[in-house]
Every structure is written in structure tokens, then in C-alpha cells.
N, C-alpha and C positions, 0 to 999 in steps of 0.2 A: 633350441638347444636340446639336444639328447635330450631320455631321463637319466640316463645314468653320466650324466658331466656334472659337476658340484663347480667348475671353472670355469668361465669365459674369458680370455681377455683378448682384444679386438683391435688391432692397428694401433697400439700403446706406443705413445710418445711421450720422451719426459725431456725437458731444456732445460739445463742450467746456465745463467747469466755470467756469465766472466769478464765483464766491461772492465775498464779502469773506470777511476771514480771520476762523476760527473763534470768537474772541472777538468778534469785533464782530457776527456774524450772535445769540448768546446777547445780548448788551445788547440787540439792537435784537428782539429774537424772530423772526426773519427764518429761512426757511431759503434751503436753497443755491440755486444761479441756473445757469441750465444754457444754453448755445446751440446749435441743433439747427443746427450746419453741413451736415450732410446729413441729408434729411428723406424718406428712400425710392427712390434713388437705383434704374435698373435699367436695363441695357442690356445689346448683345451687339456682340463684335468678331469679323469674320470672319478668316482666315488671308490676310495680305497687305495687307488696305485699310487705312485712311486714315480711321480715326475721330476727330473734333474733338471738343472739348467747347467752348463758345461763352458768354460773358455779362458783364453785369457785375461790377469788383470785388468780390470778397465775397459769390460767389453759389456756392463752395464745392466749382471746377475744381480749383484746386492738393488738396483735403480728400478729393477721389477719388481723383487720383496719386498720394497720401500711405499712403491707404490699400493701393491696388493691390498697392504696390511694398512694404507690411507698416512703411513711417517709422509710421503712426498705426493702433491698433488698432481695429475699427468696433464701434461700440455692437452695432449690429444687423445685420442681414443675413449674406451670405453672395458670398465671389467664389472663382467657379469657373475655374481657369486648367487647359488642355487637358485638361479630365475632373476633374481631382482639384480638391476643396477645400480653400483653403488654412487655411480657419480651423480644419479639425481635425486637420489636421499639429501632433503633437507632438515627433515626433522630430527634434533636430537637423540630420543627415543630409538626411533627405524633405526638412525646408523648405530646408535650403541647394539640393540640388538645382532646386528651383520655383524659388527667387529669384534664380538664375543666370539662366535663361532671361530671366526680366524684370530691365528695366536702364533708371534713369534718367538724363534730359537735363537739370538743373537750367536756373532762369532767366538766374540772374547768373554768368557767367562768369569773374568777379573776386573772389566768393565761394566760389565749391563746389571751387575748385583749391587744395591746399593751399601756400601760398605757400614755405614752408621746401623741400620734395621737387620734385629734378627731374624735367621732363616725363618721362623715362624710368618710375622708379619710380612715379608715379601711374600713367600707361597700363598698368605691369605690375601694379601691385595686385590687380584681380579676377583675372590670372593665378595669382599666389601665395596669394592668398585660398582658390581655388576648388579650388587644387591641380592646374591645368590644363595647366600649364609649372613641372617641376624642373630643370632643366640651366639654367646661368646661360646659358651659349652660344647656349641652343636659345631664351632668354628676350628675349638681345638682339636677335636675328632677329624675333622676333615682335612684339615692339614696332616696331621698325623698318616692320613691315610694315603693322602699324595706322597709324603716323603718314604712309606715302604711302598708302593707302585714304584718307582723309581730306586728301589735296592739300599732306602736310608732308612736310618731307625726314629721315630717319633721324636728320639730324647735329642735328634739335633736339630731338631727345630729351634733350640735357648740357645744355639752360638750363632758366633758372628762370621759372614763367609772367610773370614783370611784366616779362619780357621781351619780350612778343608782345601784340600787338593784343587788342582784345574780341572780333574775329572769330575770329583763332587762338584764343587761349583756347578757345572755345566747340568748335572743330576739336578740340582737346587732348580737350573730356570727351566728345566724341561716339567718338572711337577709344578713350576708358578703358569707354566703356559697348559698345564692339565688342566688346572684349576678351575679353568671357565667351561669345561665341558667342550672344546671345540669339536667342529669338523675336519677342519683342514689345518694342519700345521705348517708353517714357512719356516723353513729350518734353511738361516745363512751360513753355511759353512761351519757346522757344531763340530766340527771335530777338527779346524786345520793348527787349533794353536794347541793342542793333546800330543801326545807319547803316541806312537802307535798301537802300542799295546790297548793302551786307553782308549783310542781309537774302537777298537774293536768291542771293546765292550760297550760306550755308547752305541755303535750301530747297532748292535745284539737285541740291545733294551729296547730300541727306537723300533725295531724291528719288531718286538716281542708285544709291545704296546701299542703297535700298527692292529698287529694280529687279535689280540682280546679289546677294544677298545674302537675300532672298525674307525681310526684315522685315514687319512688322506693327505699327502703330504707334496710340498715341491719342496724339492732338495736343491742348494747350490750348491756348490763344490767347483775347485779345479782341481782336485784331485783325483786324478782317473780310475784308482783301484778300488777309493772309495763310492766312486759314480757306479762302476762295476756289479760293486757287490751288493748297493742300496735300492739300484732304478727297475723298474719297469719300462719307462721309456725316456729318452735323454732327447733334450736341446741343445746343438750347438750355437752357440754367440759369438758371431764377432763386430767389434765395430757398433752397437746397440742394433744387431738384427741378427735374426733367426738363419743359420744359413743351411742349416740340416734338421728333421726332427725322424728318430728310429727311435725301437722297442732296444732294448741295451744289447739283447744278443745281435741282433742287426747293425748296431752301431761297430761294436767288433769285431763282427767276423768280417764283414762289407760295410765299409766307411765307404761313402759315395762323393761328397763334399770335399778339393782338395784340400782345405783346410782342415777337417777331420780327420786328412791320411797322415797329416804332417802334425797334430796332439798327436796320433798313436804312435807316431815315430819315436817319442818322446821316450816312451814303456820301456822299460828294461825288458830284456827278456833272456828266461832261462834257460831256452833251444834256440839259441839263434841261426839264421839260415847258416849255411857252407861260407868260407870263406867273412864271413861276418865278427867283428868282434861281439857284438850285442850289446854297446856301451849305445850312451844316451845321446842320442843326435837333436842338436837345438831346433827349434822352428825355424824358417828359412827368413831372413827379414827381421822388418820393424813395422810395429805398429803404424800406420798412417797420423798423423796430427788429426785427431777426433773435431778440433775447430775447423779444419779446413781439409774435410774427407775427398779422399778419389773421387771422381766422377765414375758412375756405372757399378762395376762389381766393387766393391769398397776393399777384397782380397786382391784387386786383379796386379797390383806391385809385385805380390809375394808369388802371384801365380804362376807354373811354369806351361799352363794352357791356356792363356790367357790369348785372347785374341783382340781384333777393332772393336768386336759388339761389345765382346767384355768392360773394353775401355770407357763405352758410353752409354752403354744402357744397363740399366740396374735390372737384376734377373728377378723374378718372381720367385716364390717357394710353391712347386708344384710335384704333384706326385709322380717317384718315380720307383720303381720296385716296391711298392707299400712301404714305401719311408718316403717322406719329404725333406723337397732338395733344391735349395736358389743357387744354381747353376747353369750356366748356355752350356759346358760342358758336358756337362753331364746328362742335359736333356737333348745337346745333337749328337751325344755319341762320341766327343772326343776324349773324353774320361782315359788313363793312362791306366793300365791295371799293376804298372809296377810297384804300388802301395798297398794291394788288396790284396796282401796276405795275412789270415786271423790273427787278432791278438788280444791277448787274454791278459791280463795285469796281474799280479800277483794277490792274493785276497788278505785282505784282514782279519780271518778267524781267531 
């Protein structure tokens, strides 16, 4: 691994069980039913950037931060965090130490706060957890200190979240995920249940405490103006597999993946070509049934290059213009260029 990668993670597979219950699989002779929410997963995150993960619903973005962060254990593969493996940490101890460094942002703000404990005690939780602050004194100070980091005043620490806005809120668990001193932050989609406006101000912050604080982040999101304006470099997903990986200006100026071309089709836009309304064109299709995927390119239904190989052999993710790209198309050359015109999203400042 590089030195400069703080990330590994390695042919990541996660299955979820969807059997009916055990009696009824015996009447019917049926066995169990399995959904491959990630299907060979593998990337790398450097020290400091801005990696997205990008797609549609259900294509297995939260099933990676789940895993990362050890909420879900992976069938398969392996994630390498600064050197070590976490999957063959056995000792109490080692894994607490690796899971402190990593710290998630959950989506729902209104959810992940425990409603009964005051902002206090939750921001101080990973303190007392990790054993990082013992002195009550020295505990209130440091809470205090997370909640202005994050733009809040000491004195609301004594209330209760449904006190405060979904923007606060979200403020509250980004200073509880401070708290442990991480490296790498997994940030699920912190801004898709916010106001726009709000929007913008979380990124600002997240942005601003990237910057003094030297985090490291993988960002989810399907929100693409948000991916836009946050990444350094983006993942596309579909299906639980990588099917494109570019630097974000890459990803929009030259979308190589046709799946990629058909998100950005999505974009509104405020120049639309000649002739063009610029209104918002759906994805082409439907999702495959995730229990019972296409053979070969798992996009090749929706695809309009799609050919026999497509049909039956699944493409590798191999470089192609310094971006990576699991595509037959796009590695022999049939790539269509009537979707590779830049597009820019509108920004959230």
C-alpha cells in the first residue's frame, strides 16, 4: 500500500440472507436466498481527499460505510486501514484502537441522536468510551470545545436534540464523531434530509474542518451537485460494483461509463444545448432484481452498447484515460460520444 493511502479495501463483498423462514423453505424444497449487496467492491483512499461514492438507491453505498466502520461484517474481501487489517483483529483492544480513528456521519439527524441524553453526554460519549477524557472538568471543557468547532455555543450542550434544527442536529453528530480524534470520517449522506441552504453550510464546515484538522473522508451521496462540489475523486456504483472511478473534474467533464452518462443526464442545466429543453431526463430502465443479477455486465439491460460479450462476461475495472473504467465498451472503443458533453451541476454555495 502506498504511504500516502490511509484506505484499502480489497474485492469487498457483503450478502444479505433473504430466505423465507426455515419451515416454509422445507414445504416448498427451496433453499436459502441470498443478495449480493456488494459484489467485489475495491478502492483506495489517499490521506486527506475527498472520496465519494456515487449511484443509485440500492446500489450498496451505505453496505460499504457499514462495513468500513465494522456496523456489518463482509462475506468476502478485506479492508486495510493505515497498514493493518481489520478483519484479523482479534483482540479487543487493537480493534477499539482502529475504530476510534474511524468515525461515522450518519444520514438522518433525527435518528442517530439519542433523544433521552443531553447534547453534552452524547458529544462526550466517544470520549468516555475510548477512555480519552477522565476528569469530569477536563470533560466539560472538551465538549464545549467540540460544539464551537462545529459553529455551537458551549451553553447547548444542557438541551435536548429536538431542541435544535435538522441542521444543528447534524452539527451535534459531526462534533460527537470529532471527538475521538479521527482520521478518516464516513460521512453517509449528511446532508440529503437538510434544506439546501443548510446543505451548504454543512459542506462549508465539513470542508473547513477537512482543512484545519487534516481529515480524510469518503463521502456518499446521490446527490450529484453535492458530489460535485465535496469530491476530489468519485466512485460510481452500480448493482454493488464499482463501475467507473475519476478525479470529480473527470467524472464531469468526460463520463466514460454509460452509466455515468445517463446520472449526468439527469443534471439540470442552465445552457442547455440548441434545440434542447434542459429539463430532466430519467435514467433509461430499471434496476435488475439484485437476487437474480444479469449475467456479464449487470448494466448491460439498460445499455444501448451493449453487445454478446457484454451479455456474458462481466468486465473488469481497468484503466482507461487515468480514470477507471468496467466497460467492453469503452475499452474496444465503442463508447458513443453523444453524452460526453461537460456538465457542471449547479453548486451549493
Amino acid at each position: 500500500m502506498p504511504d500516502d493511502t490511509i484506505l484499502e479495501v480489497n474485492d469487498l463483498q457483503h450478502h444479505f440472507d433473504v430466505s423465507p423462514p426455515a419451515l416454509d423453505r422445507v414445504l416448498r424444497g427451496k433453499g436459502r436466498v441470498a443478495v449480493k449487496a456488494l459484489d467485489g467492491v475495491s478502492f483506495s483512499i489517499r490521506r486527506g481527499e475527498n472520496f465519494s461514492l456515487v449511484g443509485e438507491s440500492g446500489c450498496g453505498k451505505t453496505t460499504v460505510a457499514r462495513c468500513i466502520v465494522g456496523l456489518y461484517r463482509p462475506s468476502a474481501g478485506n479492508i486495510v486501514f493505515d497498514g493493518v487489517d481489520i478483519g484479523r483483529l482479534k483482540q479487543r483492544n487493537a480493534m477499539s484502537r482502529v475504530r476510534r480513528r474511524m468515525q461515522m456521519v450518519f444520514q438522518d439527524p433525527y435518528a442517530s441522536l439519542n433523544p433521552r441524553w443531553r447534547v453534552r453526554k452524547i458529544v462526550a460519549e466517544p470520549l468516555v468510551t475510548h477512555r480519552l477524557v477522565t476528569d469530569k472538568a477536563e470533560l466539560r471543557t472538551r465538549v464545549g470545545e467540540l460544539l464551537e468547532q462545529v459553529r455551537l455555543s458551549p451553553a447547548d450542550g444542557d438541551k435536548f436534540p429536538h431542541e435544535f434544527s435538522g441542521g444543528q442536529r447534524q452539527r451535534i453528530s459531526i462534533a460527537r464523531a470529532l471527538a475521538a480524534h479521527p482520521d478518516l470520517l464516513v460521512c453517509d449522506e449528511p446532508t440529503s434530509a437538510l434544506d439546501v441552504s443548510v446543505q451548504a453550510q454543512i459542506l462549508n464546515l465539513m470542508k473547513d474542518l477537512q482543512r484545519r484538522l487534516g481529515l480524510t473522508y469518503l463521502f456518499i451521496s446521490h446527490n450529484l451537485a453535492v458530489i460535485y462540489q465535496i469530491s476530489d475523486r468519485v466512485g460510481v456504483m452500480y448493482l454493488g460494483r464499482l463501475v467507473e472511478v475519476a478525479t470529480a473534474d473527470q467524472l464531469f467533464s468526460t463520463p466514460r461509463h454509460p452509466y455515468t452518462q445517463l446520472l449526468l443526464e439527469t443534471i439540470p442545466r442552465l445552457d442547455p444545448p440548441d434545440g434542447s429543453s434542459g429539463e430532466r431526463e430519467p435514467v433509461a430502465g430499471e434496476v435488475p432484481n439484485p437476487i437474480h443479477p444479469p449475467p456479464g455486465c449487470a448494466f448491460h439491460p439498460r445499455c444501448p452498447l451493449a453487445n454478446d460479450r457484454c451479455r456474458n462476461e462481466r468486465p473488469s475495472l481497468l484503466i482507461a484515460d487515468d480514470a477507471f473504467v468496467a466497460c467492453h465498451a469503452v475499452h474496444e472503443g465503442r463508447l458513443s460520444s453523444r453524452l460526453a458533453e461537460p456538465h457542471s451541476p449547479a453548486r451549493c454555495d
